[in-house]
MARBA-966700 format. One line per 8 residues: number of its first residue (from 1); their letters; for each residue x, y, z of C-alpha. Coordinates in nm, 2 decimals. Layout:
NUM = a = X,Y,Z; ...
//
This chain:
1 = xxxxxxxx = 1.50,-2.31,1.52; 1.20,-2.52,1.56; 0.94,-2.46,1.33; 0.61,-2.32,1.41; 0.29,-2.11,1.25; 0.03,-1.85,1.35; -0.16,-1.58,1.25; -0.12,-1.20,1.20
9 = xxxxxxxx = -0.49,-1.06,1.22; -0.57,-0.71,1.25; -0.82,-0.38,1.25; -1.18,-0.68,1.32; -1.37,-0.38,1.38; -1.64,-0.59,1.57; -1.95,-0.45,1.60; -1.89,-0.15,1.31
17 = xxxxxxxx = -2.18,0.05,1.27; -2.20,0.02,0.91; -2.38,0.36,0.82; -2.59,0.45,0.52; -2.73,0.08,0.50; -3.02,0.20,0.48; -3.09,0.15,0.13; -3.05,-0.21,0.18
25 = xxxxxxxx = -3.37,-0.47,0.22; -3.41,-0.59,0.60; -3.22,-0.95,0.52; -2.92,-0.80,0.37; -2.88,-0.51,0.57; -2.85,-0.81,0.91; -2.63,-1.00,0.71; -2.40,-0.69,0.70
33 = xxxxxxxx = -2.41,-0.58,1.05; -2.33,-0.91,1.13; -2.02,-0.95,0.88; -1.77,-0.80,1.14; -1.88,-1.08,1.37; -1.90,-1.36,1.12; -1.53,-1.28,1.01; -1.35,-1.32,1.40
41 = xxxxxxxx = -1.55,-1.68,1.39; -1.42,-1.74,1.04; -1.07,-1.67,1.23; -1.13,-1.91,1.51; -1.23,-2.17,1.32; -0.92,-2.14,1.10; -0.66,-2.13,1.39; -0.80,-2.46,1.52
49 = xxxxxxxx = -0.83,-2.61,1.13; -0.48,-2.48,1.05; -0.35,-2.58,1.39; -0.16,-2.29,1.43; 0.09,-2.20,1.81; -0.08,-1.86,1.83; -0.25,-1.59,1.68; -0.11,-1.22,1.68
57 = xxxxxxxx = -0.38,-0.94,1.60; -0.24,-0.62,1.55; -0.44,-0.37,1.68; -0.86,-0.22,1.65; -1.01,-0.54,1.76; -1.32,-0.30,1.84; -1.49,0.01,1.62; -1.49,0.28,1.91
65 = xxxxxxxx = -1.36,0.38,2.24; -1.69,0.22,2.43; -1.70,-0.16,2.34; -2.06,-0.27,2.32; -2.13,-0.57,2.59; -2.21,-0.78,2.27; -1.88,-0.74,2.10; -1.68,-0.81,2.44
73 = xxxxxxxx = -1.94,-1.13,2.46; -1.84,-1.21,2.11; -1.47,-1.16,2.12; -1.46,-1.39,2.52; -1.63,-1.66,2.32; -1.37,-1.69,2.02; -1.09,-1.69,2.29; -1.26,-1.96,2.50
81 = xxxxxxxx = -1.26,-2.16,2.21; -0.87,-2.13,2.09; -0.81,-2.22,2.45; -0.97,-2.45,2.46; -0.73,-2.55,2.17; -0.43,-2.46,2.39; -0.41,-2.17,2.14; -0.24,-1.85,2.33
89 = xxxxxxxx = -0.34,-1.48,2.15; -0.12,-1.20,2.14; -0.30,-0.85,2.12; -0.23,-0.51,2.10; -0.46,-0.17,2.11; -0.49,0.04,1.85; -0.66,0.40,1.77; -1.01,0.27,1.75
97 = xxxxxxxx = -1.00,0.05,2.08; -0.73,0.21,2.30; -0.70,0.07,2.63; -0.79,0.29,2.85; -0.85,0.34,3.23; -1.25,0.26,3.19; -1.15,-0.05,3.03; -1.25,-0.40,3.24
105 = xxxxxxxx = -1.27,-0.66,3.12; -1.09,-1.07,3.20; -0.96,-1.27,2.91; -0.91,-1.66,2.94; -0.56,-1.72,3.08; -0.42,-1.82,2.67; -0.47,-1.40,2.61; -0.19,-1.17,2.69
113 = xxxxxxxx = -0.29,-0.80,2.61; 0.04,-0.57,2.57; 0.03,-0.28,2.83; 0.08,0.10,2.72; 0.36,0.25,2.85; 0.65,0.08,2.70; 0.69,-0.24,2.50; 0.66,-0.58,2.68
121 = xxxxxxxx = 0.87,-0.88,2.57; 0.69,-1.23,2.56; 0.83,-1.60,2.51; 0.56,-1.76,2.30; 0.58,-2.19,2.32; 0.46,-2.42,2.06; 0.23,-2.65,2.14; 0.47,-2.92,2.28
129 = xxxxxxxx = 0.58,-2.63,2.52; 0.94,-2.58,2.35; 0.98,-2.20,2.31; 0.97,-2.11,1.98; 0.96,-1.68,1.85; 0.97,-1.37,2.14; 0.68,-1.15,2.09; 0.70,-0.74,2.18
137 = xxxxxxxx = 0.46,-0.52,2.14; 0.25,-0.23,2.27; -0.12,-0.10,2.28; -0.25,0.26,2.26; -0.38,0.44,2.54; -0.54,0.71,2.39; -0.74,0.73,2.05; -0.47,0.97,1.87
145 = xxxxxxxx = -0.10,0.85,1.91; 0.14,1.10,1.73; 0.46,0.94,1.86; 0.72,0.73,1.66; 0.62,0.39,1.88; 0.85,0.19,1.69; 1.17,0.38,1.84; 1.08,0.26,2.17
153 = xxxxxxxx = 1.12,-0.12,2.08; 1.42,-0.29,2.19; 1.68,-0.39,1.92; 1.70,-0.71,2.11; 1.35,-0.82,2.24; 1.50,-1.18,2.27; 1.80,-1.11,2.48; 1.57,-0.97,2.76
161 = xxxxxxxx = 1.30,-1.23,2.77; 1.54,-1.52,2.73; 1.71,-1.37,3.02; 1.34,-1.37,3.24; 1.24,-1.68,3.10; 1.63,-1.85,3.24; 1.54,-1.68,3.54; 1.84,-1.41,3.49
169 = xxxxxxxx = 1.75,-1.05,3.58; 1.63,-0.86,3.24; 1.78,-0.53,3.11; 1.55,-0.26,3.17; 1.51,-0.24,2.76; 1.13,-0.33,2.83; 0.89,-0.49,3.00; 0.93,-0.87,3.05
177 = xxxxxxxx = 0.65,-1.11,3.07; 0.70,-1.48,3.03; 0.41,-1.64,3.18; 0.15,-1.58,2.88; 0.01,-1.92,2.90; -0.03,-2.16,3.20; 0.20,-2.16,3.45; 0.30,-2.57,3.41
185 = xxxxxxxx = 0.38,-2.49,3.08; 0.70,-2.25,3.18; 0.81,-2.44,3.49; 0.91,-2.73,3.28; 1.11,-2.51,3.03; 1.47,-2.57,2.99; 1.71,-2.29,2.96; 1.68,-2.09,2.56
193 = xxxxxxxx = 1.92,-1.94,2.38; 1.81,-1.58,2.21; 1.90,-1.71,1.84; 1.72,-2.03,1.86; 1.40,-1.77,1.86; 1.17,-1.62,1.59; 1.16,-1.20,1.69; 0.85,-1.04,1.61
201 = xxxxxxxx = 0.71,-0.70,1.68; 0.35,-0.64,1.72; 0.25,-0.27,1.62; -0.06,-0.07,1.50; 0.07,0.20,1.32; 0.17,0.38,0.98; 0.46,0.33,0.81; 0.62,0.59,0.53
209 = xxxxxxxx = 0.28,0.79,0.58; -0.06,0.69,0.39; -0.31,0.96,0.25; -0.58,0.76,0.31; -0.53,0.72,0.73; -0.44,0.90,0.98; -0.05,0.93,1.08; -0.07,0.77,1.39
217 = xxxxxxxx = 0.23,0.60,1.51; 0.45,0.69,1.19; 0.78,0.55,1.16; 0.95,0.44,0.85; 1.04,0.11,0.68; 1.42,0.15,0.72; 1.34,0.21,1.11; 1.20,-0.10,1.12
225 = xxxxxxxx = 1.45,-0.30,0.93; 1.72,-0.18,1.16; 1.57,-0.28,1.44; 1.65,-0.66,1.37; 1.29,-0.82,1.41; 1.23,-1.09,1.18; 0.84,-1.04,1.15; 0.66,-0.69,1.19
233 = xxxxxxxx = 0.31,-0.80,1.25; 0.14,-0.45,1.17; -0.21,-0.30,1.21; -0.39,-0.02,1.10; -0.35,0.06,0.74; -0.66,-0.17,0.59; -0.51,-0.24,0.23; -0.30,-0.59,0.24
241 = xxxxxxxx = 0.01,-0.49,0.19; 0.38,-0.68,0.22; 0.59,-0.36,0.27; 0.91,-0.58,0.27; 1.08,-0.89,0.31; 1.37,-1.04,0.51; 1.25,-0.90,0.75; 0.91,-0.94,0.67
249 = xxxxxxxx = 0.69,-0.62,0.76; 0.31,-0.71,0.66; -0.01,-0.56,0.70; -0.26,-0.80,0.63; -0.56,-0.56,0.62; -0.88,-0.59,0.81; -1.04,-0.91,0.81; -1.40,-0.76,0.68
257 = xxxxxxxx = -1.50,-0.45,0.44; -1.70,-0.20,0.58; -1.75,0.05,0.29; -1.70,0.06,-0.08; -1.36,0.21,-0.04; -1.24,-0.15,0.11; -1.32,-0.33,-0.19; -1.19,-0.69,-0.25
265 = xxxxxxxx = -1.08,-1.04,-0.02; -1.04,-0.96,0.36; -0.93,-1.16,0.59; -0.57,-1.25,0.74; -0.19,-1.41,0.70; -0.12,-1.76,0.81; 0.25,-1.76,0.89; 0.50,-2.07,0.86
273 = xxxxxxxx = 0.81,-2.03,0.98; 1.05,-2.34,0.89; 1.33,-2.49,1.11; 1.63,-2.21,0.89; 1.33,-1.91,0.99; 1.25,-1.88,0.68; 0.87,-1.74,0.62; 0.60,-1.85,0.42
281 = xxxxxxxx = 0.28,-1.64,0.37; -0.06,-1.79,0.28; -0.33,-1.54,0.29; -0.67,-1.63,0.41; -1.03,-1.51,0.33; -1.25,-1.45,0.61; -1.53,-1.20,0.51; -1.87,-1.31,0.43
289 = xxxxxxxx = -1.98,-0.97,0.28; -1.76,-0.82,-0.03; -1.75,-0.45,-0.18; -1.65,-0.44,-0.54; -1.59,-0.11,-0.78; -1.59,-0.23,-1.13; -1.59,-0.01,-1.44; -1.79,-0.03,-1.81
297 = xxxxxxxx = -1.66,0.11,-2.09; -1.94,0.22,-2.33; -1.75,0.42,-2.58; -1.95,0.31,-2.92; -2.26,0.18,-2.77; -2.58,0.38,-2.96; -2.89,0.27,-2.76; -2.97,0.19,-2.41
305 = xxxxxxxx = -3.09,-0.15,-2.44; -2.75,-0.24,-2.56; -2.57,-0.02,-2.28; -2.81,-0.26,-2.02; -2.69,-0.59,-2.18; -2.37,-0.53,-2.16; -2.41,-0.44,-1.79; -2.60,-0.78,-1.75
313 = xxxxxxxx = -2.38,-0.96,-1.90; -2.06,-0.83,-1.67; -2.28,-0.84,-1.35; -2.33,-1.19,-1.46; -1.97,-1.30,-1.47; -1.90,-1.07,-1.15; -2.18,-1.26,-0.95; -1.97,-1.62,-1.09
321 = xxxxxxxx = -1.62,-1.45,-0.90; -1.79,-1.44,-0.58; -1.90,-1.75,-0.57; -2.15,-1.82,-0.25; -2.12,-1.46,-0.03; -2.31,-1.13,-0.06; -2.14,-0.90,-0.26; -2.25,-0.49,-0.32
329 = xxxxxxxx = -2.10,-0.32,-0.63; -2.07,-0.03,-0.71; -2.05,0.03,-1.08; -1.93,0.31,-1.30; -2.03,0.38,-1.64; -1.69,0.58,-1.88; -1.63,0.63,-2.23; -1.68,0.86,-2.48
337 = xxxxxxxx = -2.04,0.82,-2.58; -2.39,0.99,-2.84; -2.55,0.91,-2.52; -2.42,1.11,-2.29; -2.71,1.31,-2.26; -3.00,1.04,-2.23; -2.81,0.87,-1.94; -2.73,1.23,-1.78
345 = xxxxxxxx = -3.08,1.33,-1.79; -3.28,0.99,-1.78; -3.36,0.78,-1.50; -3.18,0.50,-1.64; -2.88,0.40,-1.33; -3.24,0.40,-1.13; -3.42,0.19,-1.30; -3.17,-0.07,-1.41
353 = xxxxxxxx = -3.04,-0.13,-1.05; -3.40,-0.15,-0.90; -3.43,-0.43,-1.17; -3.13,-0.59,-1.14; -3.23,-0.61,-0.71; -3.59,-0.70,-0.78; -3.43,-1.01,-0.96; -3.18,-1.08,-0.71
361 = xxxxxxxx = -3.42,-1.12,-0.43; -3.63,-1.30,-0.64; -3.35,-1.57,-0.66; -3.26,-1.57,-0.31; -3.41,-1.78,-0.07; -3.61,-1.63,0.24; -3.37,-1.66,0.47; -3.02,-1.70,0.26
369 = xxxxxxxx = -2.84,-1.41,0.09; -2.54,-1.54,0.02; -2.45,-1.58,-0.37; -2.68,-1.26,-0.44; -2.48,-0.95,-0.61; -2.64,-0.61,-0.52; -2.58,-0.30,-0.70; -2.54,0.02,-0.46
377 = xxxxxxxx = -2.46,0.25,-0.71; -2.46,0.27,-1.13; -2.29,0.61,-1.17; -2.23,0.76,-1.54; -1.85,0.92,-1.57; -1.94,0.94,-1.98; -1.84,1.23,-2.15; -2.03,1.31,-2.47
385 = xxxxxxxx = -1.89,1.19,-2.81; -1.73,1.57,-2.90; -1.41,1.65,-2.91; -1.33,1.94,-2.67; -0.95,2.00,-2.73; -1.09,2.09,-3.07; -1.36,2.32,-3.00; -1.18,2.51,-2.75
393 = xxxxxxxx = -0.89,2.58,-2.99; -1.22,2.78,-3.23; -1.32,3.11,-3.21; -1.67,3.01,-3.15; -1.97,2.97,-2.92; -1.90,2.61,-2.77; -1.51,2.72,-2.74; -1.59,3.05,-2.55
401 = xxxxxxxx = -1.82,2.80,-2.32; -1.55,2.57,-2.27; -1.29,2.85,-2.21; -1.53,2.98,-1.98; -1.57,2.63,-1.79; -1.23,2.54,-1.75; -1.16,2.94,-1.62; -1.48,2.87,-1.35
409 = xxxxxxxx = -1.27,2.52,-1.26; -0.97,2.62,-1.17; -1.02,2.93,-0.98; -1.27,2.96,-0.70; -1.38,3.32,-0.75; -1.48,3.26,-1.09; -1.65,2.93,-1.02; -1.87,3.10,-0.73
417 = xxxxxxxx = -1.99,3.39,-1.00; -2.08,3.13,-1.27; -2.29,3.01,-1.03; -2.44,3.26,-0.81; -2.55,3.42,-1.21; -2.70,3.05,-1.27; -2.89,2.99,-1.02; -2.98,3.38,-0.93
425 = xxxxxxxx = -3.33,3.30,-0.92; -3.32,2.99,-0.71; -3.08,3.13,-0.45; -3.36,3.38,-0.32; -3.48,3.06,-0.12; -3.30,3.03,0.19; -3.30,2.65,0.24; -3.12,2.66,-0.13
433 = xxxxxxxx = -2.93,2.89,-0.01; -2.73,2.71,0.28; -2.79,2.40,0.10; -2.51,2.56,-0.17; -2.29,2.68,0.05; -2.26,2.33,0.22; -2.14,2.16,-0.13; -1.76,2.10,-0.15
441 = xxxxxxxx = -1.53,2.26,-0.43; -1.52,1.96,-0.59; -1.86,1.89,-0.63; -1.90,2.26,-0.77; -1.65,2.19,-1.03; -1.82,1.87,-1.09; -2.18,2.06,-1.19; -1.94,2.30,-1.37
449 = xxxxxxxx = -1.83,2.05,-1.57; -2.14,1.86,-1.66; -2.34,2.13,-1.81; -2.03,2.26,-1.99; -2.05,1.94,-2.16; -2.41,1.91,-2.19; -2.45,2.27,-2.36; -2.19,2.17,-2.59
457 = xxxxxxxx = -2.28,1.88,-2.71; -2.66,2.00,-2.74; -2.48,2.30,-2.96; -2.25,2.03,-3.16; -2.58,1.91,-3.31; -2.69,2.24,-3.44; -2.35,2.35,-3.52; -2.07,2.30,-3.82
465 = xx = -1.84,2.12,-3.62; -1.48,2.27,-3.61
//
């Protein structure tokens, strides 16, 4: 086998729409908007440093159904410069960018996009022209895809390319397509052998389920296994995640974070492949914006002002992690704490973060943002410094409150009468009204649970503890 690299890319999202930024300063708030971007160019740039054969992305190179004329404009420019590299890009459609009958749009001649209605087989060269891995794949045509995909691939995609690409009639496995790059470069091909090639299977899709996406294209690891690729180059889940090896099957993530949930390094895989086919992964960063959750543990700490040094000092060594991009935190105060009610009731997560901005803008330059660390969120998960195990085993006020709490919790009818007694008064305003009725369960167990602990640690201080 002759040896070879590329990368697996997928879910860019170009062009997201990044909602709820608008809590964010002008200057930030462009930089990012135009993260999605910055990251494909970051991925140009490193296929033509890295001198990869070819680039695979997996699926969702675009946020919705309707691509906007500047993402399509941004997207034609990247490819015009790998081919200008003589780097050819594989691509398939996923459930954000489906390709559709409305879609028009003309790649450079080094793009192959995989059709929709079955898998299509492709002989990818090196750059010298030797033919070096088989690609199959296929894209979406519609936004929701419930089917098992993966079933449809051939067990063999090499045997029926090799057979187009030595001018033998294929099987009717799947489509064939050999000419993904410029014609001269096949007509001066020399017969191939299916083993001498690397088999990899492009697909945007979920594999042993996921809670946190939708189950489109589900299949499971043992499917894939079996089918005998040697690289499953999959999109769609955005959590970087090597599901197994020998065969590999990889999802690298998406290659920029567009909400605090997608915390951590984006970016992509860059895939060697030695002359035995053995693999060697090397992931590489390309976002210019991070999201970090961090957590402070305050259990102990008796005064604000030493609660609001401690969360200097840890922004401080955060900011040092991230060295030179904009970074937005979101930060979560636990522990067991005598100041559980101050921080409830104060407006100390305000005040601190509008402090801690004010001094990060003050550090940045007019026009640069990167190095700055911005706090969207301090939120206080405390509880107060009571033991409620303790006083809920008592025959006493603060245990009937708890008992009453943890009943109001865990059954819905109960929960809705604690509260419609509560706020009796207030609900005669309409507005109110509806407001409530909009709030989730769990956000109704979460105010349940708050002044539960409140009242009882405002009773612990006037009463003989248990």
């Amino acid at each position: 086998m002759i040896p070879f690299r590329f990368l697996h890319a997928a879910d860019l999202h170009v062009d997201s729409p990044f909602r709820g930024l608008q809590v964010l300063p002008d200057k930030l708030k462009g930089e990012v908007q135009e993260s999605t971007f910055a990251a494909w160019d970051n991925l140009v740039r490193l296929a033509i440093r890295a001198k990869v054969d070819f680039v695979v992305i997996s699926g969702d190179l675009y946020d919705g159904r309707d691509r906007s004329l500047k993402a399509q404009w941004r997207l034609q420019r990247g490819m015009e410069q790998l081919q200008d590299k003589q780097i050819p890009v594989y691509i398939i459609h996923g459930n954000h960018d489906p390709l559709h009958r409305e879609v028009k749009w003309e790649w450079p001649s080094n793009v192959t996009v995989f059709p929709t209605d079955k898998p299509q087989a492709v002989i990818v060269p090196n750059k010298n022209a030797s033919p070096v891995a088989v690609i199959c794949g296929m894209s979406y045509a519609d936004m929701a895809v419930y089917e098992n995909l993966a079933a449809m691939y051939p067990s063999r995609p090499a045997r029926n390319a090799v057979q187009a690409w030595n001018g033998l009639s294929p099987d009717e496995e799947c489509t064939v397509y050999a000419d993904s790059v410029e014609e001269s470069t096949h007509r001066s091909q020399q017969s191939v052998a299916a083993n001498e090639l690397f088999r990899i299977g492009l697909l945007h899709g979920t594999v042993d389920g996921s809670a946190e996406h939708d189950p489109y294209a589900p299949c499971s690891k043992r499917e894939l296994v079996e089918k005998g690729y040697d690289y499953w180059a999959l999109g769609h889940i955005h959590k970087r995640e090597v599901l197994h090896e020998s065969p590999y099957i990889v999802y690298p993530g998406n290659t920029q974070g567009r909400h605090v949930k997608e915390t951590g390094a984006k970016g992509c895989y860059l895939v060697n492949v030695n002359e035995l086919g053995d693999v060697n992964l090397q992931f590489e960063t390309l976002d210019t914006v991070r999201w970090r959750q961090e957590q402070i543990d305050v259990s102990g700490i008796s005064s604000l002002q030493s609660i609001m040094q401690l969360l200097d000092e840890k922004m401080a060594a955060w900011k040092g992690e991230e060295g030179e991009r904009l970074t937005l935190i979101r930060v979560e105060l636990t522990g067991r704490t005598p100041l559980y009610a101050s921080l409830q009731q104060e407006s100390f997560p305000e005040q601190w973060r509008e402090a801690w901005q004010a001094q990060e803008l003050d550090h940045a330059s007019y026009e640069e943002v990167s190095g700055i660390l911005w706090p969207i969120a301090l939120r206080i998960s405390c509880t107060p410094d009571i033991d409620i195990e303790q006083w809920e085993a008592t025959d006493s006020f603060p245990g009937d409150l708890i008992r009453i709490a943890s009943q109001a919790q865990q059954h819905d009818t109960a929960r809705e009468a604690l509260i419609q007694e509560a706020l009796e008064t207030l609900l005669q305003q309409p507005r109110l009204r509806n407001w409530l009725a909009s709030q989730s369960s769990e956000t109704q167990e979460e105010w349940v649970r708050e002044a539960m602990l409140l009242a009882v640690e405002w009773l612990q201080s006037g009463v003989k503890r248990p």
